[in-house]
C-alpha positions in Angstrom: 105.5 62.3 -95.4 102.8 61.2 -97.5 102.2 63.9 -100.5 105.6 65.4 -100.0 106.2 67.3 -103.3 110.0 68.0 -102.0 112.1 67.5 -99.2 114.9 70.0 -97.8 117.9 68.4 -95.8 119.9 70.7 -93.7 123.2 70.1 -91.7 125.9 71.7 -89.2 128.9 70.6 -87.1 128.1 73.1 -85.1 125.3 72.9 -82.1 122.7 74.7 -83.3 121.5 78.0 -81.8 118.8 80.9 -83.2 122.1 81.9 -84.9 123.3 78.7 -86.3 124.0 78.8 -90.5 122.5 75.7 -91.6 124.3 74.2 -94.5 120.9 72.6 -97.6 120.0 70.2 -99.9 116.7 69.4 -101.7 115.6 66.5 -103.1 112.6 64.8 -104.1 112.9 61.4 -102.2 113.1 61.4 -98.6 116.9 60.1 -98.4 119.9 61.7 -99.4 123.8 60.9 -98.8 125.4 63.9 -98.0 129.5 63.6 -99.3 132.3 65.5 -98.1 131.5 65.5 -94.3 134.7 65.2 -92.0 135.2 62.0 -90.6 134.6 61.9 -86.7 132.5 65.1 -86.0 129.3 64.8 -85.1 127.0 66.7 -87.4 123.2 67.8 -86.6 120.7 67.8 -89.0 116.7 68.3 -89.9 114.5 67.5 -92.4 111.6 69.7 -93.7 109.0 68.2 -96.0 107.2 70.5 -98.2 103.7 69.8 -99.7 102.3 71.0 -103.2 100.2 73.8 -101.5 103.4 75.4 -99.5 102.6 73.5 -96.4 105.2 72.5 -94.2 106.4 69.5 -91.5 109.7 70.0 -89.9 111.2 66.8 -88.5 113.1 67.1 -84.7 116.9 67.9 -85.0 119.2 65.1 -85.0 122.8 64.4 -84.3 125.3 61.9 -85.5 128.7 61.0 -85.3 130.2 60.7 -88.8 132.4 57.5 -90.0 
């Protein structure tokens, strides 16, 4: 996202609900490897890029099968 000041990476192996507990990172560049994750489960995860000002973009939820 252009002018991202900071980016915040959030995970679960579990299908996310209005409940779900999302698990975070932040970071300052737009990838991250996340470390520790169990080896086939399929994890979901977003991204939400935050802007200087407080403003906000929130990428779709994605899934993925861990190696």
């Amino acid at each position: 996202v252009p002018n991202a000041a900071a980016y915040l990476f959030e995970y679960t192996d579990a299908p996310p609900t209005e409940e779900t507990k999302w698990s975070s990172l932040t970071g300052t560049s737009r990838e991250i490897t996340i470390r520790g994750l169990r080896s086939n489960v399929r994890i979901y995860g977003r991204i939400k890029a935050v802007g200087r000002k407080g403003q906000e973009a929130n990428s779709e939820i994605l899934s993925r099968v861990v190696q």
